[in-house]
Structure formats: C-alpha cells, structure tokens
C-alpha positions in Angstrom: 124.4 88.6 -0.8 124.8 92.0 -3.1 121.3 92.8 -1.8 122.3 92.8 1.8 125.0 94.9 1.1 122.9 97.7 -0.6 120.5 97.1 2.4 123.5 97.7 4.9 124.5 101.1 2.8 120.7 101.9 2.5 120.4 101.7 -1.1 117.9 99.4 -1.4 115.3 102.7 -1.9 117.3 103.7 -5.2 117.4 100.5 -6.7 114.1 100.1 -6.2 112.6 103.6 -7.5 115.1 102.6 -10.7 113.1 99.6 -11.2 109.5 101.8 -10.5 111.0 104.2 -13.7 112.1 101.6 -16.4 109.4 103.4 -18.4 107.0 100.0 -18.4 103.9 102.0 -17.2 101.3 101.5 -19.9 100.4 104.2 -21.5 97.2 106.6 -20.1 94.0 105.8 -22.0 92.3 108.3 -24.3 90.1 110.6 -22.7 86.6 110.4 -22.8 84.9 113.6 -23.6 80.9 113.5 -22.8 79.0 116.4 -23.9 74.9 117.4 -23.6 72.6 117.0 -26.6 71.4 119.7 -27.9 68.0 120.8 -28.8 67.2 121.4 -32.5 65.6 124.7 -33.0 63.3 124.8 -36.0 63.7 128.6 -38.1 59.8 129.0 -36.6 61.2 128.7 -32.7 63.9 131.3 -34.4 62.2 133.8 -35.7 60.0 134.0 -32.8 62.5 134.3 -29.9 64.1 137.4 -32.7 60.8 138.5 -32.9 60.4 139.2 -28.9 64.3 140.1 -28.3 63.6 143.3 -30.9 60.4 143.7 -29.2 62.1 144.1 -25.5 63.2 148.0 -24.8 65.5 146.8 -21.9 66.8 143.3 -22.5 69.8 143.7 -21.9 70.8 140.5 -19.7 68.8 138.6 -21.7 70.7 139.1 -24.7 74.2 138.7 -23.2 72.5 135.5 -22.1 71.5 134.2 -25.2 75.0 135.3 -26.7 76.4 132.9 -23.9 74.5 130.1 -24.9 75.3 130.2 -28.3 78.9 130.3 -27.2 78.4 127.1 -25.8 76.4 125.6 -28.6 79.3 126.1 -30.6 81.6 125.0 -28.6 80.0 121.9 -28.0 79.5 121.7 -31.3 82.8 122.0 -32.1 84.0 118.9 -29.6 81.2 116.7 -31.3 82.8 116.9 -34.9 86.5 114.7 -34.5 89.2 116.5 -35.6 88.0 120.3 -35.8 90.2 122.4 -34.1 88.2 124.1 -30.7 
C-alpha cells in the first residue's frame, strides 16, 4: 500500500536511486598494466651505435630520437619494478 502511494506522488524514482547508492557496489578491480619487453643491448651493440652517432656531422633527429627512446625505456622500466615511484 505505502508503495502505491509514493507511486501516486512520483517518488518511486527516489527511492529507488537510494537503493542504487547504499554503497554495495563492489569495489573496481586493480588495474592491469601491460607493458613491451624490451630488448637487451649488449655494451658491444653500445659502443657501436656511440661509435656512428659521433661519427654523423648532422644527426640531429636521430639523436633527439634516441634520447626519446631511452625515455621510454625508462619509463617502462620504471612501471616493471612494483613499487618505484614513475
């Protein structure tokens, strides 16, 4: 009977969104964080790709690329070891 009264003064909607938000949603599920793996360069692969960036007069690009991909390394790097700060 009390329900066909809040139907007749249209409050069925609010007692039903106070039912939706009783706070019984479980709780999200940790994320999952999937990063690439990354290639191991040996000190010989190194010092060679050193060898040719001092060699190149106008490399310019190619170094602010290589810079970049280190930056990423890292920051992969840094999401692979739990609990180091990013």
């Amino acid at each position: 009977m009390r329900f066909v009264a809040w139907m007749r003064r249209g409050l069925a909607p609010l007692a039903l969104a106070a039912s939706f938000s009783s706070g019984c949603a479980p709780a999200p599920p940790e994320p999952v964080i999937v990063t690439p793996a990354l290639p191991d360069w040996s000190a010989a692969d190194q010092r060679e790709t050193q060898g040719e960036l001092e060699a190149c007069l106008d490399c310019d690009a190619t170094e602010a690329a290589i810079l970049d991909y280190v930056g990423l390394r890292d920051r992969i790097r840094a999401v692979e070891q739990p609990g180091s700060p990013d």
